[in-house]
MDTraj code that builds the backbone (N, CA, C; nanometers):
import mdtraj as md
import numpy as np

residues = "UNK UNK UNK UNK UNK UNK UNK UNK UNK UNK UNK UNK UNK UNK UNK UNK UNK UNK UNK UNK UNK UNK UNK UNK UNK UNK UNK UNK UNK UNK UNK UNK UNK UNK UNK UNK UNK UNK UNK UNK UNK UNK UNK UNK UNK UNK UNK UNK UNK UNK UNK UNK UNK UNK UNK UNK UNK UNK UNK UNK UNK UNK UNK UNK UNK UNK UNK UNK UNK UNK UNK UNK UNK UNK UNK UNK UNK UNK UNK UNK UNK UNK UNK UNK UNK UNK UNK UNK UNK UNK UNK UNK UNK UNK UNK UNK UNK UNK UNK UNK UNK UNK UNK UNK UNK UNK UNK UNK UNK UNK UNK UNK UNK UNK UNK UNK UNK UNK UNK UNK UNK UNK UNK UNK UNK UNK UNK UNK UNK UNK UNK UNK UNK UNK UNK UNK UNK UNK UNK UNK UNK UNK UNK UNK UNK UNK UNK UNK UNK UNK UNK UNK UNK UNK UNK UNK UNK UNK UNK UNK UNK UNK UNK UNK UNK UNK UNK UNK UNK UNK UNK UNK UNK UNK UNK UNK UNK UNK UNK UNK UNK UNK UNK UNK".split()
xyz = np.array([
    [0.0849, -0.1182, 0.0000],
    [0.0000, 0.0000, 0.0000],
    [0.0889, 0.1237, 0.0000],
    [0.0573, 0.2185, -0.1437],
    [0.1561, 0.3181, -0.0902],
    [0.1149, 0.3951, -0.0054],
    [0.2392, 0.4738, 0.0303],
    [0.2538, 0.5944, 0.1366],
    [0.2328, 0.7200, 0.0850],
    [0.1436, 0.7971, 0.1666],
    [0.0589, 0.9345, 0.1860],
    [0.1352, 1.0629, 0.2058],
    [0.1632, 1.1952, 0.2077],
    [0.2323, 1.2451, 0.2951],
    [0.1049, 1.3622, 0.2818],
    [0.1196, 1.4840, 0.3727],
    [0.0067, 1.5860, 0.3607],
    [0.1549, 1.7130, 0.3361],
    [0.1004, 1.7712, 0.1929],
    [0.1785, 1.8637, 0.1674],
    [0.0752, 1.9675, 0.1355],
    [0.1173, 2.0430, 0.2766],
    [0.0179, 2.1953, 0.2446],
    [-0.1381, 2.1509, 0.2714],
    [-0.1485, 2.0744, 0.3188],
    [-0.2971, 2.0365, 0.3196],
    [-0.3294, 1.9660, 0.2227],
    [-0.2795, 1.8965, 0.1258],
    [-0.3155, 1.8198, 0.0020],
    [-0.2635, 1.6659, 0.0254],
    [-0.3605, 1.5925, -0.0033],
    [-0.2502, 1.4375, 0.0607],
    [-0.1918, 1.3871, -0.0642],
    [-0.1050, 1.3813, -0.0928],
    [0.0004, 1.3233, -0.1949],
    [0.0532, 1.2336, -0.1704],
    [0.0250, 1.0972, -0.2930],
    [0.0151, 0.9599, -0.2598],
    [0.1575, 0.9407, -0.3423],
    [0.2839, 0.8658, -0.2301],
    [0.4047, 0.8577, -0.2685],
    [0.3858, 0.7572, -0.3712],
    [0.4548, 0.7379, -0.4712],
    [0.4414, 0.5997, -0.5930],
    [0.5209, 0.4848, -0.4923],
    [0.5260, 0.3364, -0.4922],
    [0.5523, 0.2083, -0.4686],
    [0.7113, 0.2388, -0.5439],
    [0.7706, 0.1710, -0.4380],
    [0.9588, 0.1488, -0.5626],
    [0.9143, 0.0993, -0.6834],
    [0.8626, -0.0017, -0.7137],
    [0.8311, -0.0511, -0.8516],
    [0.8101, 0.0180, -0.8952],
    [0.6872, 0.1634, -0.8862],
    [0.6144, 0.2113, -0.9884],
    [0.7263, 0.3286, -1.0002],
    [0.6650, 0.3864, -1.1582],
    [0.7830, 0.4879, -1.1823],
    [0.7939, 0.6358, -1.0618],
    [0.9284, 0.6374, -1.0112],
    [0.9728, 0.7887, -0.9345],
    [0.9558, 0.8820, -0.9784],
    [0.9741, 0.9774, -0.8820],
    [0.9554, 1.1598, -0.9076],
    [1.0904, 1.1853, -0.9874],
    [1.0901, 1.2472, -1.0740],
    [1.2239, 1.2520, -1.1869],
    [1.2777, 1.1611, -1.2652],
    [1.2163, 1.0455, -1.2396],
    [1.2575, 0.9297, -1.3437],
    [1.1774, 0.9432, -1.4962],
    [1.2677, 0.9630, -1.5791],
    [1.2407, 0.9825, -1.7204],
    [1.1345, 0.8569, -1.7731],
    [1.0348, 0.8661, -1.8420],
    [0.9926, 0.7962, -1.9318],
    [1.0213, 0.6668, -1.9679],
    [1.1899, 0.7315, -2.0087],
    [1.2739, 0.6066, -2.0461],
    [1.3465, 0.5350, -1.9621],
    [1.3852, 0.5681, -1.9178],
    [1.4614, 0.5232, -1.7679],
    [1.3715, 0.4064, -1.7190],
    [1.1796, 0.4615, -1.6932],
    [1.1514, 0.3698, -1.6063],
    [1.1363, 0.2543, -1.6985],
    [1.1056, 0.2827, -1.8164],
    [1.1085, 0.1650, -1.9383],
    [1.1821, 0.0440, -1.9086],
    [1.3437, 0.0896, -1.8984],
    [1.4370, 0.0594, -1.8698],
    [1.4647, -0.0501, -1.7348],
    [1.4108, 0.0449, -1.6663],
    [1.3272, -0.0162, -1.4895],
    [1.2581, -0.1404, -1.5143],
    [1.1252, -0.1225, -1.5926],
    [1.0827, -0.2384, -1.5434],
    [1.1128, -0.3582, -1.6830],
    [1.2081, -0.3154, -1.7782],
    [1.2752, -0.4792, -1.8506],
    [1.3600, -0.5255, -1.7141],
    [1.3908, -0.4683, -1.6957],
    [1.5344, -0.5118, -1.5607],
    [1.4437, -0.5787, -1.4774],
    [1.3388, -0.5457, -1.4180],
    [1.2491, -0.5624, -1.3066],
    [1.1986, -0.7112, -1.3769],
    [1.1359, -0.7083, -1.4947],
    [1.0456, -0.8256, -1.5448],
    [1.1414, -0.9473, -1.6254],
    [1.2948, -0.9125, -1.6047],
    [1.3668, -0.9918, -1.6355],
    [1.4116, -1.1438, -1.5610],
    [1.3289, -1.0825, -1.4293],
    [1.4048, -1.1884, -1.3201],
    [1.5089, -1.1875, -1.2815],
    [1.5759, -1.3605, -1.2538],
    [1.7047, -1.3751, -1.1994],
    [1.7868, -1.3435, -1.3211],
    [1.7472, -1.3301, -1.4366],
    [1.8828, -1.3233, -1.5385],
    [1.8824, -1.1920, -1.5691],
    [1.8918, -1.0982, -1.5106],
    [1.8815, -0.9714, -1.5236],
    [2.0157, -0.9250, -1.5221],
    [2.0410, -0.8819, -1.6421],
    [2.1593, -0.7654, -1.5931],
    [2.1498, -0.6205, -1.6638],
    [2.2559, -0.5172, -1.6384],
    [2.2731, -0.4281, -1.7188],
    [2.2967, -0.4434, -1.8829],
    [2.3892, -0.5027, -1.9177],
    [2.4124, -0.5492, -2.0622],
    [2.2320, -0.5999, -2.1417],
    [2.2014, -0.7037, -2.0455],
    [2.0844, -0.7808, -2.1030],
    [1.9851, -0.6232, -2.1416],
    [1.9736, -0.5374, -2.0244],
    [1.8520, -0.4303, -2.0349],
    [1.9007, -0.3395, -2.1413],
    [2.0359, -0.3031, -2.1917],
    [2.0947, -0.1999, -2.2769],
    [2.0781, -0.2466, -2.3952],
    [2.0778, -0.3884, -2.4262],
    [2.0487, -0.4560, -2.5538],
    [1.9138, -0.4256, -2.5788],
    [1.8045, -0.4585, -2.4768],
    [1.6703, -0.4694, -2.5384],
    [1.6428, -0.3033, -2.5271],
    [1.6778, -0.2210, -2.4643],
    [1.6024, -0.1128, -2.5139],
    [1.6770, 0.0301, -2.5603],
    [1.8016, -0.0436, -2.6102],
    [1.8778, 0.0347, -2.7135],
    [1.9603, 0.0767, -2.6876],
    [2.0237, 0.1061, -2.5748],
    [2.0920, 0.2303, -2.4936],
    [2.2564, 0.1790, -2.4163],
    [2.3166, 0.2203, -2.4319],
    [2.4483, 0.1851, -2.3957],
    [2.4615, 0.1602, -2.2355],
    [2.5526, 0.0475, -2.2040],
    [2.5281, -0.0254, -2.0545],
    [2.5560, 0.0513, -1.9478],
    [2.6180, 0.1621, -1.9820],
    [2.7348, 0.3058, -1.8795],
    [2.5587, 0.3726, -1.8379],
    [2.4989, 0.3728, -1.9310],
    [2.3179, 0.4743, -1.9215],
    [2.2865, 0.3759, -1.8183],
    [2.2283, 0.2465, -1.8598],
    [2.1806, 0.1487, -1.7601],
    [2.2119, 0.1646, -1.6342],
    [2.3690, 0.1650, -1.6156],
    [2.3986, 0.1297, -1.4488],
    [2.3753, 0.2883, -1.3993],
    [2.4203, 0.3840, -1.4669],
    [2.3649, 0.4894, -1.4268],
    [2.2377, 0.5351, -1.3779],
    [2.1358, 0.4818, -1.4545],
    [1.9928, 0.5105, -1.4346],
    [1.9537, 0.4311, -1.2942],
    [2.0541, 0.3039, -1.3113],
    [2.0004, 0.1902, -1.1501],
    [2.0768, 0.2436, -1.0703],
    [2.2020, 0.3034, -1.0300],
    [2.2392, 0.3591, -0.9281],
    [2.1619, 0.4947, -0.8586],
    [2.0898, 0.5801, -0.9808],
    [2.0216, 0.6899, -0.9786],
    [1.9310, 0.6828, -0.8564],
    [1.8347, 0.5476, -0.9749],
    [1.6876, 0.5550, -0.8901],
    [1.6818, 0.3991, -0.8268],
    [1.7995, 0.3531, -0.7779],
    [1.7641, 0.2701, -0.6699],
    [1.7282, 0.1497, -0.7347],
    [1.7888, 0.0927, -0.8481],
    [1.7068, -0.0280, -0.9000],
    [1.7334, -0.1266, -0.7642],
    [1.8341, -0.1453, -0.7020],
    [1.8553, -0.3063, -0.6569],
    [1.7445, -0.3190, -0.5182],
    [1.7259, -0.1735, -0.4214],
    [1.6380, -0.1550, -0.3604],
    [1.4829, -0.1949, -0.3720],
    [1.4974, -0.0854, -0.5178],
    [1.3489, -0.1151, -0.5912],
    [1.3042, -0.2680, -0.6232],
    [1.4193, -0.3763, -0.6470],
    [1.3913, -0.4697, -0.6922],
    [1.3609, -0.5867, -0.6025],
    [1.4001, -0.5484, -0.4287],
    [1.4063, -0.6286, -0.3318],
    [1.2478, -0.5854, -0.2937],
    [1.2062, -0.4945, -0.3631],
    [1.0941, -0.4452, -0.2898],
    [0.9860, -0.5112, -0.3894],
    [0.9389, -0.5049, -0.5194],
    [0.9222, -0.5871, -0.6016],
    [0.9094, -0.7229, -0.5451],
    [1.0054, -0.7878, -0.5345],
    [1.0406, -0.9575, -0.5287],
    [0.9323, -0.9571, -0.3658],
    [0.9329, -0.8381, -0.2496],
    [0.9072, -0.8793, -0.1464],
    [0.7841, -0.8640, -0.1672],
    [0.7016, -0.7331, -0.2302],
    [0.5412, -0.7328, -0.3024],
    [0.4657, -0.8597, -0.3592],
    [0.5879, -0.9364, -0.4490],
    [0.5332, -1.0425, -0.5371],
    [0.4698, -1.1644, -0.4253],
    [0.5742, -1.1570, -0.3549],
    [0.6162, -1.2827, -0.2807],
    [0.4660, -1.2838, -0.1692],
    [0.4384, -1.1318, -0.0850],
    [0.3772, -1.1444, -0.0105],
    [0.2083, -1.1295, -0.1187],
    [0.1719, -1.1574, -0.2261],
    [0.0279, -1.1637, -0.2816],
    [0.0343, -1.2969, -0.3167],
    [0.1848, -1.3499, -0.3562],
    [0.1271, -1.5083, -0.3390],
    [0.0997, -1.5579, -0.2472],
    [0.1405, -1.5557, -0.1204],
    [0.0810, -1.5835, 0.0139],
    [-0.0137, -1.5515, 0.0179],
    [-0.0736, -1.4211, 0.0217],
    [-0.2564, -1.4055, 0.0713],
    [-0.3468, -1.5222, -0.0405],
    [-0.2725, -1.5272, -0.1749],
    [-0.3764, -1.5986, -0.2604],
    [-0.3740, -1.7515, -0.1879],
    [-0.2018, -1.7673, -0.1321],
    [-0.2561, -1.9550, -0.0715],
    [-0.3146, -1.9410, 0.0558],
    [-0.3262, -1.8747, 0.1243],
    [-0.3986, -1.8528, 0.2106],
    [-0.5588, -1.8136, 0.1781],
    [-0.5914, -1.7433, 0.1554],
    [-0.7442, -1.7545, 0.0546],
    [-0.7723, -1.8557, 0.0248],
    [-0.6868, -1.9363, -0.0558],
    [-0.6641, -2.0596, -0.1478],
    [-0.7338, -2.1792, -0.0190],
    [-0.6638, -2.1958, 0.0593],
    [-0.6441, -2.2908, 0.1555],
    [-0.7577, -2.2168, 0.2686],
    [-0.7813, -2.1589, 0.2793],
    [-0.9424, -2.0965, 0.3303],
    [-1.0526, -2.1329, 0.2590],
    [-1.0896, -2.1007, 0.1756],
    [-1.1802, -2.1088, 0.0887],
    [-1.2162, -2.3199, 0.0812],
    [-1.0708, -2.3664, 0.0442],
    [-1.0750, -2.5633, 0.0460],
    [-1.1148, -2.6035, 0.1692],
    [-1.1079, -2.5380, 0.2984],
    [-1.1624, -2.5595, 0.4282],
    [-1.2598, -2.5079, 0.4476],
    [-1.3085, -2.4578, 0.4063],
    [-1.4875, -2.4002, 0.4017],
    [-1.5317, -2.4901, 0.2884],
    [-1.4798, -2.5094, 0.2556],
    [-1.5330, -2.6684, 0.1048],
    [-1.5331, -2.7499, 0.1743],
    [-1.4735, -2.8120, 0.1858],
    [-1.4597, -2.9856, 0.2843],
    [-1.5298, -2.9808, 0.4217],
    [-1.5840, -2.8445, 0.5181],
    [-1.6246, -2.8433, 0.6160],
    [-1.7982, -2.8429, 0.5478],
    [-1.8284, -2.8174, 0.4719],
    [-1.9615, -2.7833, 0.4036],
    [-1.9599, -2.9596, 0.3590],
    [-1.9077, -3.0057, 0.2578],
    [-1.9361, -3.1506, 0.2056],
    [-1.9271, -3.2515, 0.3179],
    [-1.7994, -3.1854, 0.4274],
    [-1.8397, -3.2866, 0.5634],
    [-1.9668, -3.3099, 0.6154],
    [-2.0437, -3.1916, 0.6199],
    [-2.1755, -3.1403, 0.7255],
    [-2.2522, -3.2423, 0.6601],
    [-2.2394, -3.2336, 0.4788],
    [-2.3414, -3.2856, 0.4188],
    [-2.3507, -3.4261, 0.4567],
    [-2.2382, -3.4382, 0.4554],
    [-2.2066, -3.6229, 0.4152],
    [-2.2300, -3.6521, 0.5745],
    [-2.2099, -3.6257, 0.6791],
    [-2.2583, -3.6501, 0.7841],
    [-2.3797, -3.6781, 0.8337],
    [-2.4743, -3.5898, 0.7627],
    [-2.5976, -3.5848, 0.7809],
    [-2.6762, -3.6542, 0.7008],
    [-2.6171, -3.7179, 0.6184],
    [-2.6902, -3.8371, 0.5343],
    [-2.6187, -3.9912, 0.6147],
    [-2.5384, -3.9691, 0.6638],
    [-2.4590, -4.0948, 0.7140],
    [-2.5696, -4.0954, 0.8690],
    [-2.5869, -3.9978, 0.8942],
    [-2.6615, -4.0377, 1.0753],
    [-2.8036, -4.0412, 0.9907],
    [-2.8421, -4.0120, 0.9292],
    [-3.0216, -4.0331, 0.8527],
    [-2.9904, -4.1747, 0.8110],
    [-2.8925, -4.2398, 0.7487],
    [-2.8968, -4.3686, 0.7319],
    [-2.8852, -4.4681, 0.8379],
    [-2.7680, -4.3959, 0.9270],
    [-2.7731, -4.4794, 1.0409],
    [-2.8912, -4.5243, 1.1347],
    [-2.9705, -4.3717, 1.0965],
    [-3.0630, -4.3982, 1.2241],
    [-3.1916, -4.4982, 1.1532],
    [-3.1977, -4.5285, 1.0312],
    [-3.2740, -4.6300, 1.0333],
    [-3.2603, -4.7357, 1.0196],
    [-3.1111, -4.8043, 1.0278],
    [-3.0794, -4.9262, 1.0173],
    [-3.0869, -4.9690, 1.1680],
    [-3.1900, -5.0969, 1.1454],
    [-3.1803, -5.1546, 1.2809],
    [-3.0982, -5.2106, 1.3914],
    [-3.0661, -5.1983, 1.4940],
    [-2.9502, -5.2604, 1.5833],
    [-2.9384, -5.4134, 1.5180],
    [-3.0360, -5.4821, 1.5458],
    [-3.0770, -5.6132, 1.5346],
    [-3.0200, -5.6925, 1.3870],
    [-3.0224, -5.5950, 1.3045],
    [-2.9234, -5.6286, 1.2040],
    [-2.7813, -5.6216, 1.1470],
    [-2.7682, -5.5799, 1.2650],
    [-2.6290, -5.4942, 1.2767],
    [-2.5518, -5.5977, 1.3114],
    [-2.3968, -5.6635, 1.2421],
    [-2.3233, -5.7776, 1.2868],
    [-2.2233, -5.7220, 1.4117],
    [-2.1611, -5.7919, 1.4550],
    [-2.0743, -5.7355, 1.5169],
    [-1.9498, -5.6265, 1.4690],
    [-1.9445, -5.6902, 1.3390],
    [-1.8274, -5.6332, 1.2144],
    [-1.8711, -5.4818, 1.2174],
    [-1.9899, -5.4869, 1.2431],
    [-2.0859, -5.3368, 1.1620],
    [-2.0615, -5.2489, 1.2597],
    [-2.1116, -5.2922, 1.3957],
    [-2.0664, -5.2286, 1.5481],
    [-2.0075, -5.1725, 1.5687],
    [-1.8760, -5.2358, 1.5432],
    [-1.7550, -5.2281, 1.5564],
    [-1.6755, -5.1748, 1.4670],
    [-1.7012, -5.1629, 1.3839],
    [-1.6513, -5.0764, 1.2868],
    [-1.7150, -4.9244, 1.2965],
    [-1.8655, -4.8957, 1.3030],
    [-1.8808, -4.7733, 1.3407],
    [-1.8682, -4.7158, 1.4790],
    [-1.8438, -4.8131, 1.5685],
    [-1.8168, -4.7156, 1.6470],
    [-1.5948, -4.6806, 1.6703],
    [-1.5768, -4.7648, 1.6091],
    [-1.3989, -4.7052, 1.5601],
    [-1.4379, -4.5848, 1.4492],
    [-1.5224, -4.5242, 1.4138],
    [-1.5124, -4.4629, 1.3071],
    [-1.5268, -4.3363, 1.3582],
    [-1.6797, -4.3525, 1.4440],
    [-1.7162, -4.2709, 1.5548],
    [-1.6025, -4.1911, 1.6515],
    [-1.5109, -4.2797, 1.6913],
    [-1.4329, -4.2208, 1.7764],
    [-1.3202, -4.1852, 1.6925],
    [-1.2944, -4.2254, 1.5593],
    [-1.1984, -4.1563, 1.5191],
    [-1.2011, -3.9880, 1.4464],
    [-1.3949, -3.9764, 1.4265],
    [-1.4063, -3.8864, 1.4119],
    [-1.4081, -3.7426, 1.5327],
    [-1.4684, -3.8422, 1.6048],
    [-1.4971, -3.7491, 1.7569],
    [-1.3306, -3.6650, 1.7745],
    [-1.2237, -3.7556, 1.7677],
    [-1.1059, -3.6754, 1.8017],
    [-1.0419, -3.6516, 1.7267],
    [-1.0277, -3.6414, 1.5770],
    [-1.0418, -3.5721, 1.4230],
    [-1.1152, -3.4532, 1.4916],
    [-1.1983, -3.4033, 1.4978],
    [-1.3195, -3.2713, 1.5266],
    [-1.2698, -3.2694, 1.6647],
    [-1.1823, -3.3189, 1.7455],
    [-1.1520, -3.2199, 1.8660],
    [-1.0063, -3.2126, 1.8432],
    [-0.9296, -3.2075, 1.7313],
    [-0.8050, -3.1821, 1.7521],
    [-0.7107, -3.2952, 1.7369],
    [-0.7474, -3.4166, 1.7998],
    [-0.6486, -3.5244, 1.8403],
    [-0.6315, -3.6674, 1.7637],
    [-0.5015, -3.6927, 1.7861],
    [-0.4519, -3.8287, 1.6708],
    [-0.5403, -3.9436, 1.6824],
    [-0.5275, -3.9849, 1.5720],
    [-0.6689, -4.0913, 1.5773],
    [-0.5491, -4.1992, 1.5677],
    [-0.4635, -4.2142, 1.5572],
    [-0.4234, -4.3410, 1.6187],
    [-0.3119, -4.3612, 1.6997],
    [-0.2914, -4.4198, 1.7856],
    [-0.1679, -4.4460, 1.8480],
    [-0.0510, -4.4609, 1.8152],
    [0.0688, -4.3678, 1.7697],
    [0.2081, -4.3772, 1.7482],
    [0.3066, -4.3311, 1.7898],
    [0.2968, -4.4076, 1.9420],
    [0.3782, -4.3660, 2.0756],
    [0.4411, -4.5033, 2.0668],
    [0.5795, -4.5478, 2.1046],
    [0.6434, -4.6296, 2.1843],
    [0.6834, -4.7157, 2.0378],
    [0.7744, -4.8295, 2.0644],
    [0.8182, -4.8953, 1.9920],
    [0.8865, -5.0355, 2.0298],
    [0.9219, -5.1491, 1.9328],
    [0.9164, -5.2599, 2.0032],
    [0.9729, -5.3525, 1.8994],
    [1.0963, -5.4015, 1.9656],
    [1.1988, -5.4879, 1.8450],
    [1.0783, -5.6239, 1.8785],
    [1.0495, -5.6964, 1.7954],
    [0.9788, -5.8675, 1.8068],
    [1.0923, -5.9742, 1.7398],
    [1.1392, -6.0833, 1.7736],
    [1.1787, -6.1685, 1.6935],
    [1.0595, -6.2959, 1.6645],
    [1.0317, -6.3569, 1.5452],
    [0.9514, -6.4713, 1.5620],
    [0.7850, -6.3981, 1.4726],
    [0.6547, -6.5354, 1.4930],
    [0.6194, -6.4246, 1.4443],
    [0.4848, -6.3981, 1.5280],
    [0.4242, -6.2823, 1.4132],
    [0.3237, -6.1482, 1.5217],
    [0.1798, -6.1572, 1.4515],
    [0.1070, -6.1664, 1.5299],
    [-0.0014, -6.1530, 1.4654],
    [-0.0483, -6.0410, 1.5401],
    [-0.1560, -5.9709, 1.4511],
    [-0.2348, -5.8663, 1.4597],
    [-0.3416, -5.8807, 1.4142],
    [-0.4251, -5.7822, 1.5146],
    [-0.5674, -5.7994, 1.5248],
    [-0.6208, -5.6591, 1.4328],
    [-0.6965, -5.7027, 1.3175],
    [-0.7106, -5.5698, 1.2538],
    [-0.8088, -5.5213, 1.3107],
    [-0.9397, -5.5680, 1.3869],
    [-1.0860, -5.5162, 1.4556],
    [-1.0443, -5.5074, 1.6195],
    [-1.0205, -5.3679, 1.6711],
    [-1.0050, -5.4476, 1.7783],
    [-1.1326, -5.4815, 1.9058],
    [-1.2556, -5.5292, 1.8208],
    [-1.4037, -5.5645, 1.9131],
    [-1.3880, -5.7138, 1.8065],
    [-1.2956, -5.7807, 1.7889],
    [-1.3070, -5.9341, 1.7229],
    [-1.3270, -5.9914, 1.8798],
    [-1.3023, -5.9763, 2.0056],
    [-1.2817, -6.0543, 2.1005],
    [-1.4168, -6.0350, 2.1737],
    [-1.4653, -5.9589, 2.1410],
    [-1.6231, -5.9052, 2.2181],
    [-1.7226, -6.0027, 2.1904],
    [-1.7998, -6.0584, 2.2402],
    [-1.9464, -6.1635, 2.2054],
    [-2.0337, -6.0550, 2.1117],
    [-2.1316, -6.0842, 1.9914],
    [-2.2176, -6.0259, 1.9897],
    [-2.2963, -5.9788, 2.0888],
    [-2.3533, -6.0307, 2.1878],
    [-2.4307, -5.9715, 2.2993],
    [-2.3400, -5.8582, 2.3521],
    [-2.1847, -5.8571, 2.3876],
    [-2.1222, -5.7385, 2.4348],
    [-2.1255, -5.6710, 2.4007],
    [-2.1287, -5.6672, 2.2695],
    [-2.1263, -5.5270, 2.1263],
    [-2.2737, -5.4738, 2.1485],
    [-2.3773, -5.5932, 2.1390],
    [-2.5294, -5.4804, 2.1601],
    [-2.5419, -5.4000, 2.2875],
    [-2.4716, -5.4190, 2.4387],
    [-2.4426, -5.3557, 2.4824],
    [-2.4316, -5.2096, 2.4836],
    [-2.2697, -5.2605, 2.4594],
    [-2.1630, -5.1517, 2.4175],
    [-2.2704, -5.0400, 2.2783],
    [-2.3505, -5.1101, 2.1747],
    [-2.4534, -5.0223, 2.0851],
    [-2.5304, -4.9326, 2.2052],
    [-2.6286, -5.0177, 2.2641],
    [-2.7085, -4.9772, 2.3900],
    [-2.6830, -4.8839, 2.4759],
    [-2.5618, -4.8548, 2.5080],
    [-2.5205, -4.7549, 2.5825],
    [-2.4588, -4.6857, 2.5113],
    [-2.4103, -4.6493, 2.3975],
    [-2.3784, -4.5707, 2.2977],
    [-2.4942, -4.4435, 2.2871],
    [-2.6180, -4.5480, 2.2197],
    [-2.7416, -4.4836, 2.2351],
    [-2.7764, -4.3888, 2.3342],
    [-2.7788, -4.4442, 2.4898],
    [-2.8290, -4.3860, 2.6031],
    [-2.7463, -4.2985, 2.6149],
    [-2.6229, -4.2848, 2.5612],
    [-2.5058, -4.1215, 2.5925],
    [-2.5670, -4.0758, 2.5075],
    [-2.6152, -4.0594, 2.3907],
    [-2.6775, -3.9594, 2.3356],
    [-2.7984, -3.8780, 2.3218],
    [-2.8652, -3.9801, 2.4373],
    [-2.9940, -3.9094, 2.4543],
    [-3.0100, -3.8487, 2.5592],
])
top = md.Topology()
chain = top.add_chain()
for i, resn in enumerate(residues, 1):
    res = top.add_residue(resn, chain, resSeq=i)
    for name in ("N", "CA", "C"):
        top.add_atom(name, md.element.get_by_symbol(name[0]), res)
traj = md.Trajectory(xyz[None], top)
C-alpha cells in the first residue's frame, strides 16, 4: 500500500519502488521495469540490448533511482500476494470440505438412524463405532491413532485388525445400547 504524505494540506500519494519515481524519465523507467520483469537473469548489458541504450546509461539510471532496492521491494510485493492468494486458497478448500463434511454426515446419521440394531453384525458395530471415535477426536483436535512407543519382536506377530473381534455379539449390543443412552 503506498505511502501518503500531507503537503500543504493536500494528501500526496508517494508511488511504490516498482512504480515509476519523481524525476525518473519515461525512459529510464522503461528501462526499470525490462530489468524488473527480467528476473534472476537480469543484468545491465541484457537491459541496454533490449532497449537500445548503452550499458554506462543502464547502471547509471540503476544507481540513480535505486534499482537493486526497488527490486528487493518488487520480489518482497510479489512474494507477499502469493501468500494471501494460498492462504485464501487454503481458506476457501476448508470451508469446502467443512460444508461436504456437514453434508455427508448428515446423510450418514439419517442412514444410520434407520438401520436396525438387530441387524447390525458385530463387524458393523464395531466398525462404526472405531469410526465414531476416530471422528470425535479428528473434530476435537487429536490423533486418531496411536504412534507412541516402539518394540523390536523376533519370531512371528499376529495382529488384530478389529479391535471388538474378542467381544461376544451380545457385548457389542451392549456396548450399541449404551452408545445410544449417551446420546440421549
Amino acid at each position: 500500500m503506498a505511502a501518503t504524505i500531507d503537503y500543504y494540506g493536500n494528501k500526496i500519494r508517494l508511488p511504490e519502488p516498482w512504480e515509476r519515481q519523481p524525476k525518473e524519465s519515461d525512459v529510464a523507467f522503461e528501462a526499470f521495469v525490462t530489468y524488473r520483469d527480467m528476473g534472476t537473469e537480469r543484468s545491465h548489458a541484457k537491459v541496454a540490448q533490449k532497449v537500445g541504450k548503452n550499458k554506462g546509461l543502464i547502471s547509471r539510471w540503476s544507481r540513480v533511482h535505486g534499482w537493486t532496492a526497488r527490486i528487493e521491494a518488487w520480489t518482497d510485493e510479489q512474494d507477499r500476494i502469493v501468500r494471501e492468494e494460498l492462504v485464501k486458497g487454503i481458506t476457501t478448500m476448508r470451508k469446502n470440505h467443512t460444508a461436504i463434511a456437514e453434508q455427508m454426515l448428515i446423510k450418514a446419521l439419517k442412514a444410520l438412524q434407520k438401520l436396525p440394531i438387530e441387524e447390525m453384525t458385530p463387524g458393523d458395530i464395531a466398525k462404526t463405532v472405531d469410526v465414531a471415535a476416530k471422528l470425535e477426536r479428528l473434530s476435537r483436535g487429536e490423533a486418531t491413532e496411536r504412534t507412541e512407543g516402539s518394540a523390536s519382536v523376533n519370531g512371528k506377530i499376529t495382529i488384530a485388525s478389529d479391535p471388538y473381534d474378542e467381544l461376544t455379539t451380545e457385548e457389542l449390543r451392549k456396548l450399541a445400547r449404551l452408545s445410544d443412552e449417551s446420546e440421549t
